[in-house]
C-alpha positions as CSV (number, residue, x, y, z in Angstrom):
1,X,27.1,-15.5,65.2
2,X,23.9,-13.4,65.4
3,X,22.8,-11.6,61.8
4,X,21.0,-8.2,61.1
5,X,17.3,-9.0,60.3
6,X,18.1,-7.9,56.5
7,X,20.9,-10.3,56.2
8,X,20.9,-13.1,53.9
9,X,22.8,-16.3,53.9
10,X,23.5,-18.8,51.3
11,X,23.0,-22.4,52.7
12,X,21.7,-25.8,51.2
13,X,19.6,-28.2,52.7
14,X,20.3,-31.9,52.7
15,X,17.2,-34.5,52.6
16,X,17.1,-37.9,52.5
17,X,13.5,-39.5,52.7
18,X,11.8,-42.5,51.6
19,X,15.4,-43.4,49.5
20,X,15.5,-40.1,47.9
21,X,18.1,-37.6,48.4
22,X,17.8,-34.2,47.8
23,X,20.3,-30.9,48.1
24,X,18.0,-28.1,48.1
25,X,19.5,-24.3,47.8
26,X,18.1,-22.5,50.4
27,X,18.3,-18.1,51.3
28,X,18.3,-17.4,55.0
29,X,16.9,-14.2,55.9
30,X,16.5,-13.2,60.0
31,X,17.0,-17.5,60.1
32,X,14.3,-18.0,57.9
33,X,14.1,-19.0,54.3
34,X,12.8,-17.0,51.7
35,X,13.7,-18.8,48.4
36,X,13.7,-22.4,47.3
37,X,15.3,-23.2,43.7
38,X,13.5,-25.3,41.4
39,X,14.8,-28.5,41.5
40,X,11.3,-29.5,43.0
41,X,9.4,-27.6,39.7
42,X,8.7,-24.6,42.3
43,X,8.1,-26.2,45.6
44,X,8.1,-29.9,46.9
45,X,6.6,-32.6,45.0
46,X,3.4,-33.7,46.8
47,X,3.7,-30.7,48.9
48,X,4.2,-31.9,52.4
49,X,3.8,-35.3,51.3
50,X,7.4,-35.6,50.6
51,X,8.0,-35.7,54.2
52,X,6.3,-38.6,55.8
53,X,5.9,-36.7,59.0
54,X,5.3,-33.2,57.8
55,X,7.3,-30.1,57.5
56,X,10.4,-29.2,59.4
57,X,9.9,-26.8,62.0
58,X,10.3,-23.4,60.5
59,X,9.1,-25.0,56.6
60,X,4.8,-25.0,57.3
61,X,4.3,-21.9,55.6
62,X,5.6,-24.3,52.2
63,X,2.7,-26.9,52.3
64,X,1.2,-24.7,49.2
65,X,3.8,-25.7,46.9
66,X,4.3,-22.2,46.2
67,X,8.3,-22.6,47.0
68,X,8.2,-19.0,48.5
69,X,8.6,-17.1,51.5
70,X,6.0,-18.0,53.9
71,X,2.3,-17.7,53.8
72,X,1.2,-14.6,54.9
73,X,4.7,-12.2,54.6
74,X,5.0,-9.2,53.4
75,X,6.3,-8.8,50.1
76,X,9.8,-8.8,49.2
77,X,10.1,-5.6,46.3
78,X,7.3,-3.2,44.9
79,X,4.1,-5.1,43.8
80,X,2.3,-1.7,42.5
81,X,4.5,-0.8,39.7
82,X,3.0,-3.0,37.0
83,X,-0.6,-1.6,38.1
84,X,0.8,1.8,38.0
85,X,2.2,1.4,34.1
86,X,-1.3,0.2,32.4
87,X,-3.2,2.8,35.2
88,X,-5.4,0.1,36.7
89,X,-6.9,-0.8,39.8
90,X,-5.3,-4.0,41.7
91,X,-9.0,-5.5,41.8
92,X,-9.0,-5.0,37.4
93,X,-10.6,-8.1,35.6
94,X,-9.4,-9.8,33.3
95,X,-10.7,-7.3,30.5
96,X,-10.2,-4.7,32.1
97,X,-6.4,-5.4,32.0
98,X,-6.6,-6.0,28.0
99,X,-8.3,-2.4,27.5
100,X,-5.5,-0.8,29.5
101,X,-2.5,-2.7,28.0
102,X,-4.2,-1.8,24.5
103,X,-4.3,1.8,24.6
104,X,-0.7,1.9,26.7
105,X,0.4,-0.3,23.4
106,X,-0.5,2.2,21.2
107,X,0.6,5.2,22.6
108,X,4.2,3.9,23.5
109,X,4.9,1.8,20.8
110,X,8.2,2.8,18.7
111,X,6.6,2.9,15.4
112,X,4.5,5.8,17.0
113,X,7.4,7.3,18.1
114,X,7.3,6.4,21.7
115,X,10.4,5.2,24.1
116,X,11.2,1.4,23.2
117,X,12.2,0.8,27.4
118,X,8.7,2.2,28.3
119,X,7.0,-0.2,25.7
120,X,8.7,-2.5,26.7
121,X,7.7,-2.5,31.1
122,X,4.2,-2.3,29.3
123,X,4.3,-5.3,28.0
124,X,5.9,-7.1,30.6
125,X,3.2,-5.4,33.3
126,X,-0.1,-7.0,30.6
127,X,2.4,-10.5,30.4
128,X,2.4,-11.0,34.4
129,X,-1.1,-9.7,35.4
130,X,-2.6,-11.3,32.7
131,X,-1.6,-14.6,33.8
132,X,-3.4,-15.6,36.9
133,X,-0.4,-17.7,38.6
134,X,2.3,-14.8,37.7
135,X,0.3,-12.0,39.4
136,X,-0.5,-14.0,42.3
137,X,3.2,-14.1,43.1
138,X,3.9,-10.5,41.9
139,X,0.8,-9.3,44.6
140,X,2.3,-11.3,47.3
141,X,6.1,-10.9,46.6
142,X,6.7,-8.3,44.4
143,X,8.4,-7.7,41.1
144,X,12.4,-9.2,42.7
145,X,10.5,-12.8,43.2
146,X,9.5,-13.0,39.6
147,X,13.2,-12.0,39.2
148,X,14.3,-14.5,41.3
149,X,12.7,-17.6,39.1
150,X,9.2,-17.4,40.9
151,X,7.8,-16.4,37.3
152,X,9.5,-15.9,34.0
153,X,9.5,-11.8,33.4
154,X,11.6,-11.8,30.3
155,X,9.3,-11.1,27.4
156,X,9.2,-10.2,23.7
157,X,6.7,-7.1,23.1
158,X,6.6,-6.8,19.8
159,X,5.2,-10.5,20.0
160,X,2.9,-9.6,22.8
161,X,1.8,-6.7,21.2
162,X,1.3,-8.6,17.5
163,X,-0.4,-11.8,19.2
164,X,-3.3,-8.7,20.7
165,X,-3.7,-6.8,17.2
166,X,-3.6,-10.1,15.0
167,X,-0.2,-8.8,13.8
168,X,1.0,-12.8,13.8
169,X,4.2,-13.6,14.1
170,X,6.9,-13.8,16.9
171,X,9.4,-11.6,15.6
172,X,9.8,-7.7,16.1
173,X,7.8,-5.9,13.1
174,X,11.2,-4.0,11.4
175,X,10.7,-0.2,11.9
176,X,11.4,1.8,8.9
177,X,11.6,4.7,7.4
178,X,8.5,6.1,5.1
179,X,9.0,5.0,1.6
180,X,8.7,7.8,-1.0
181,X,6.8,8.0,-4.2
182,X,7.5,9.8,-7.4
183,X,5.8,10.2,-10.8
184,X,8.0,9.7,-13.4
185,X,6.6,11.0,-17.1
186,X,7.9,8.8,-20.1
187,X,7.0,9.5,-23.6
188,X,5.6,6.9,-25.4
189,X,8.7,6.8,-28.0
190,X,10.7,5.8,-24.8
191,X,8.2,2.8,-23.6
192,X,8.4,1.8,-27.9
193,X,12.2,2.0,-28.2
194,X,13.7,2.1,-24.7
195,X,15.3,4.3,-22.9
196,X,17.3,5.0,-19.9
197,X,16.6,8.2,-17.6
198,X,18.2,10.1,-14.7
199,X,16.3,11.3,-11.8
200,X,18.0,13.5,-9.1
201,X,16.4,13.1,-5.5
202,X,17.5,15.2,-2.2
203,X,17.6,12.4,0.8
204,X,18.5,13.0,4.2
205,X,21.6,10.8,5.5
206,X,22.4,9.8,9.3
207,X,26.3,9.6,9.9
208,X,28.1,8.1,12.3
209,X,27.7,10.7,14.9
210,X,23.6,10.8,14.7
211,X,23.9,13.8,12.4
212,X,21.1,14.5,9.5
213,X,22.6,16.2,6.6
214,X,20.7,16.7,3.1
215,X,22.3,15.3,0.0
216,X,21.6,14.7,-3.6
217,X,21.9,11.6,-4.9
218,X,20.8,10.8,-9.1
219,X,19.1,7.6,-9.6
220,X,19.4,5.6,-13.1
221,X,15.8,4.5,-14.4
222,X,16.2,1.9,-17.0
223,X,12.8,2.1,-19.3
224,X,12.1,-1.2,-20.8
225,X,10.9,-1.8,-23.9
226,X,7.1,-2.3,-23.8
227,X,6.9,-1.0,-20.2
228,X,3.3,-0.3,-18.9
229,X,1.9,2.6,-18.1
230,X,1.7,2.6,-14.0
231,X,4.6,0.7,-13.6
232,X,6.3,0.7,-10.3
233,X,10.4,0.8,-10.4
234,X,11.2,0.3,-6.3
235,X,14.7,1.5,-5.3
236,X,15.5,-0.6,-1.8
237,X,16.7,1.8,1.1
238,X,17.1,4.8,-1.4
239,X,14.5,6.9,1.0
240,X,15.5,9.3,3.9
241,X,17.9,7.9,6.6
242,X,17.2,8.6,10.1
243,X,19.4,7.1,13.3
244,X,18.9,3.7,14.0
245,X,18.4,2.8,10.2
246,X,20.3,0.1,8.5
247,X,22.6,2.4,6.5
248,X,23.4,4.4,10.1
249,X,23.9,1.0,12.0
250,X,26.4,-0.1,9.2
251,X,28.2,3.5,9.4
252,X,28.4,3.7,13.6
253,X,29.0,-0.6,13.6
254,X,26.6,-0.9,15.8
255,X,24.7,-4.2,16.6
256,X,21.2,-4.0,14.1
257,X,19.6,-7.2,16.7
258,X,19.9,-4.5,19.1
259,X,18.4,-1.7,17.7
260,X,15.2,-4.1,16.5
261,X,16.4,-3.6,12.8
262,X,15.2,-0.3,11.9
263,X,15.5,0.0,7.7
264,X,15.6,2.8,5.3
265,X,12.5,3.4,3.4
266,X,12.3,3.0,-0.7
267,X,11.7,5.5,-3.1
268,X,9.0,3.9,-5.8
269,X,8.9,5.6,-9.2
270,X,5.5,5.2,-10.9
271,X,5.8,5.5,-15.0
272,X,3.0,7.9,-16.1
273,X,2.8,7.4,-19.9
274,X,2.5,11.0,-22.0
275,X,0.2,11.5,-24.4
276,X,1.1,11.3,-27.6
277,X,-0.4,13.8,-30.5
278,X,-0.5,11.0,-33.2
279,X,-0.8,7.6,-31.2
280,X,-3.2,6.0,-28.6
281,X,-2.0,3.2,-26.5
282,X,-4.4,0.4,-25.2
283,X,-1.7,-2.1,-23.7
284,X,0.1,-3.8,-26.4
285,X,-1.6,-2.1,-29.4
286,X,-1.8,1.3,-30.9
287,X,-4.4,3.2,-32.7
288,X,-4.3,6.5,-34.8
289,X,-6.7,8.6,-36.7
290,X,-6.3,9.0,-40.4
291,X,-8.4,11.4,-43.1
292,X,-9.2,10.1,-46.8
293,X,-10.2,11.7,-49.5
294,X,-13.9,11.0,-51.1
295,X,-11.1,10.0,-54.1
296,X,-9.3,7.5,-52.0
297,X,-12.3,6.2,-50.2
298,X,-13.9,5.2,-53.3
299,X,-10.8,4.1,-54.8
300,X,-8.4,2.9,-52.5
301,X,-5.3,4.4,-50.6
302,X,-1.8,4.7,-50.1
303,X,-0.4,6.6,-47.3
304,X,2.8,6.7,-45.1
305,X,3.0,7.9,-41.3
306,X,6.4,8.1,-39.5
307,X,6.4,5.4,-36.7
308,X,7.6,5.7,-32.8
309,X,10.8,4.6,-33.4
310,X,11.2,7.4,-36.9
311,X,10.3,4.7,-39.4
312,X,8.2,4.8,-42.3
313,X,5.3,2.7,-42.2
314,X,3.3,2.7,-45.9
315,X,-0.2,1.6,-45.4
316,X,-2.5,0.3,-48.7
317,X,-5.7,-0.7,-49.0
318,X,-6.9,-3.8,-50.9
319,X,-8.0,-3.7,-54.3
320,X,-11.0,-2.9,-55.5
321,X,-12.6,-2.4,-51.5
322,X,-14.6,1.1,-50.9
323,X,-13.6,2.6,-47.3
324,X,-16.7,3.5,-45.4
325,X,-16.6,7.1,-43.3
326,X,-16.3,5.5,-39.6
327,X,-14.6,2.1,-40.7
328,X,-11.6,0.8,-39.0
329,X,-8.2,-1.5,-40.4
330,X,-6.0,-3.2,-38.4
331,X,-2.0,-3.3,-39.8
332,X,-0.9,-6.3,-37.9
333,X,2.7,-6.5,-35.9
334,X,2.8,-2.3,-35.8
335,X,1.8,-1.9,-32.3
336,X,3.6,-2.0,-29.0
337,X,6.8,-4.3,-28.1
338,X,5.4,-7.4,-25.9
339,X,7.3,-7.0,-22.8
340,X,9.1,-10.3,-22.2
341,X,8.5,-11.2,-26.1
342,X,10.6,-8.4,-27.9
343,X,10.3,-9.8,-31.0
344,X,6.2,-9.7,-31.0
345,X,4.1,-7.0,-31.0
346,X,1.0,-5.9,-30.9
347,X,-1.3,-4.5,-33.3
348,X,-1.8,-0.4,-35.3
349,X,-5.5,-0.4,-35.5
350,X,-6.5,2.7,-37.9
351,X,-9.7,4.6,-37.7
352,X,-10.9,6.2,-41.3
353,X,-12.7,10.0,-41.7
354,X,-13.6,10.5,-45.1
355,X,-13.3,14.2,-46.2
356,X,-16.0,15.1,-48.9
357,X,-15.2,18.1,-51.2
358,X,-16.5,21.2,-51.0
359,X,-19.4,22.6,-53.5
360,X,-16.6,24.9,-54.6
361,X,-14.0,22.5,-55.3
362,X,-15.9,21.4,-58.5
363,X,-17.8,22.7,-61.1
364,X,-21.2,22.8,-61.5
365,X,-21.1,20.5,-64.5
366,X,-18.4,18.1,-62.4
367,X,-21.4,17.6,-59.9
368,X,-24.5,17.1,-62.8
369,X,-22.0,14.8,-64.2
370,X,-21.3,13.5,-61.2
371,X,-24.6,12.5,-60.0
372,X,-25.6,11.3,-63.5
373,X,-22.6,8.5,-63.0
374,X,-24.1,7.7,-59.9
375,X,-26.9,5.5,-58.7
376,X,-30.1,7.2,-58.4
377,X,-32.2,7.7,-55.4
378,X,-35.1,5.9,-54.6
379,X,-38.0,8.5,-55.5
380,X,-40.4,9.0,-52.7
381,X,-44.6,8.8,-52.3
382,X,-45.2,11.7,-49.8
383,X,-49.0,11.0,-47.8
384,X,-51.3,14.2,-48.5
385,X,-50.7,15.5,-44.8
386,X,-46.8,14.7,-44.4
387,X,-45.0,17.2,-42.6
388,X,-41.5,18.2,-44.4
389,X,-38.5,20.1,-43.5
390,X,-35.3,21.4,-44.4
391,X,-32.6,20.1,-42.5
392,X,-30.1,22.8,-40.6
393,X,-27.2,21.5,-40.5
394,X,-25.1,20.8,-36.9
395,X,-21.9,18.8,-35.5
396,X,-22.1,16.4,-33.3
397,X,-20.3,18.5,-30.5
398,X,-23.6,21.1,-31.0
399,X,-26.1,17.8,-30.5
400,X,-24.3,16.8,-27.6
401,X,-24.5,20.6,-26.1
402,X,-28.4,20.6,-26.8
403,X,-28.6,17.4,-25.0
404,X,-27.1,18.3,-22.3
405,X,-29.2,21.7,-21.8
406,X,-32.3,19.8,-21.9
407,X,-31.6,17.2,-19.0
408,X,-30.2,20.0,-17.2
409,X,-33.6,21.7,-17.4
410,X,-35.9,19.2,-17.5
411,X,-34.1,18.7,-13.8
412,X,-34.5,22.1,-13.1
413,X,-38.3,21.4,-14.0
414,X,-38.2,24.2,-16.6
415,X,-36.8,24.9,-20.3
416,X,-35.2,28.2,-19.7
417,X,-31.7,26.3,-20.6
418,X,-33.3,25.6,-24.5
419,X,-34.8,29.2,-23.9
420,X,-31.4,30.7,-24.0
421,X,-29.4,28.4,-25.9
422,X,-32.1,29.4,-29.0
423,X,-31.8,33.0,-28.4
424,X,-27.8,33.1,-28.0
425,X,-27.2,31.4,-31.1
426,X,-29.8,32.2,-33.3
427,X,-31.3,28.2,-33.9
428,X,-31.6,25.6,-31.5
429,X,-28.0,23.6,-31.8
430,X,-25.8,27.4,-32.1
431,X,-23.5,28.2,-34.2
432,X,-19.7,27.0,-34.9
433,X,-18.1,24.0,-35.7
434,X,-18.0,22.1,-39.5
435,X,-21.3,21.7,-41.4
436,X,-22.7,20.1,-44.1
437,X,-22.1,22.1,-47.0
438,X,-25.0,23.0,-49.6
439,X,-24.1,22.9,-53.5
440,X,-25.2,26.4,-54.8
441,X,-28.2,25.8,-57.4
């Protein structure tokens, strides 16, 4: 019965050679064959070799072992398309083929927003060129042979695409949703005592039917006792939905190994620690600024402050010890709770001004008597030519203006800065701010 040119028949071949039997498939086109299986690994062992006297009439264009159509036919399906996708030359090197499947990569990959099919024909045109044996077959055959079982073409790009950027791996990198931060401000009575807080957030959610819709959703912040400042708190998949997220899979019952596992992002809530009028916080201890008297500095103290958590906390010094103007005391187990340890804390460290009274505040026989009581002076031996000056009083905010002025004009390469500073305030440091107070004689 005589066949169209285009037809092909199914048919096996039976070989029996040297003691070894064989059933080979074979596909007939026009008479001829144009496809072996692989039961021979792609061809026949030892090439023509396995028969003693050579080929069958009709088999010589198999003596390469390629297990193909004969040497020298035309190809079977399209051999340009895989050129086409990276927009190469059939001649590209090796390198050549790398810089194209690159910047194709890039530009259609899903995370980017491009069409998961097309990334996917990209990677499987840089898997078959790329390898020297696969795009010999695709060139003279076309894409059908590799189809076929000339070539595997079933490929993973997202491990293609990881093994050329160093991404490791063979899995598909997860596509998800961008995760969204929030500052969240916490007194520092709440990181002391505890607290729990309640922050309202508008998300977008994906139904069933692909549909976006806004909602508000309020999220319960537990604050810990002790909590640092800069904390992150991560809520999993509390971010904005979008179609082809977790959430959205679970609502449509769709397959998520199909969709590549695309996951709702996290909204991250950073503690930002308030400042606190009284109290400074240096991780587990605490330090405050307290005034004395010239009375209680000389004498000792007893004060009370009310603590973070509304206590009262009385503070004494020891007896008989003089408090120095600058000096510092630590009260031990007053500081922060120990996150972890709640029963430990840290440490009040307490920083002492001494207020001196004012030459009104007394009498002028309070001071004579006053400076009889106390230790004299050591009297001075002025030289013949020593210069002497009556201090002006200043603060230290006025020193540390004037100091600034003059490396501001000694870069300028002038001293019109001092210049003005003299002229606006009427002495070289200005005016303002608490002085040192003269007695008047």
């Amino acid at each position: 019965m005589s066949q169209g040119a285009g037809t092909i028949l199914e048919s096996r071949l039976n070989v029996e050679l040297n003691g070894r039997k064989a059933s080979i498939p074979l596909r007939l086109r026009g008479g001829m064959p144009v496809f072996f299986s692989q039961s021979f690994g792609g061809g026949f062992p030892g090439g023509s070799s396995f028969f003693s006297g050579g080929f069958p009439p009709g088999f010589e264009g198999f003596a390469d072992g390629g297990g193909g159509a004969p040497r020298g036919g035309p190809p079977q399906s399209d051999n340009t398309k895989y050129y086409k996708l990276l927009g190469i030359e059939r001649d590209a090197s090796e390198q050549e083929i790398k810089k194209a499947y690159r910047k194709a990569a890039i530009k259609n990959h899903p995370d980017k927003g491009g069409d998961p099919e097309k990334f996917k024909e990209i990677s499987t045109a840089y898997e078959v060129l790329s390898d020297p044996e696969k795009r010999k077959i695709y060139d003279q055959h076309g894409e059908d042979a590799l189809k076929e079982g000339m070539g595997e073409a079933g490929v993973d790009p997202f491990e293609i695409f990881n093994n050329i950027f160093g991404g490791g791996g063979g899995r598909p990198r997860q596509r998800k949703t961008q995760d969204v931060m929030h500052k969240l401000s916490v007194s520092l009575e709440e990181l002391y005592c505890g607290s729990t807080k309640k922050m309202a957030l508008n998300r977008h959610i994906a139904d069933s039917q692909g549909r976006v819709t806004k909602k508000k959703e309020v999220l319960e912040v537990r604050i810990e006792r002790g909590m640092d400042n800069g904390r992150k708190l991560v809520f999993k998949e509390k971010a904005d939905e979008m179609p082809g997220s977790k959430a959205f899979c679970q609502s449509a019952a769709r397959s998520l190994d199909k969709l590549a596992g695309c996951i709702t992002g996290d909204v991250i809530l950073i503690i930002s620690q308030m400042q606190h009028p009284k109290f400074k916080r240096g991780g587990a201890h605490l330090t405050m600024e307290h005034e004395l008297s010239l009375r209680e500095a000389l004498f000792g103290y007893e004060f009370a402050f009310t603590h973070l958590d509304k206590r009262q906390v009385i503070v004494t010094s020891p007896k008989g010890c003089i408090t120095q103007p600058g000096s510092w005391v630590c009260v031990q187990g007053e500081g922060m709770p120990i996150k972890g340890n709640q029963f430990n804390k840290g440490n009040l460290f307490i920083h002492f001004t001494v207020k001196f009274p004012s030459p009104t505040e007394m009498e002028p026989d309070v001071w004579n008597k006053l400076a009889g009581l106390l230790p004299a002076p050591q009297r001075l031996k002025p030289h013949d030519e020593a210069d002497e000056h009556v201090a002006k009083p200043c603060t230290e905010t006025e020193m540390a203006k004037q100091i600034r002025a003059s490396a501001q004009s000694a870069s300028q390469g002038g001293d019109a800065a001092t210049e003005d500073s003299e002229s606006e305030h009427g002495h070289p440091f200005g005016g303002g701010g608490q002085q040192v107070q003269c007695q008047q004689q």
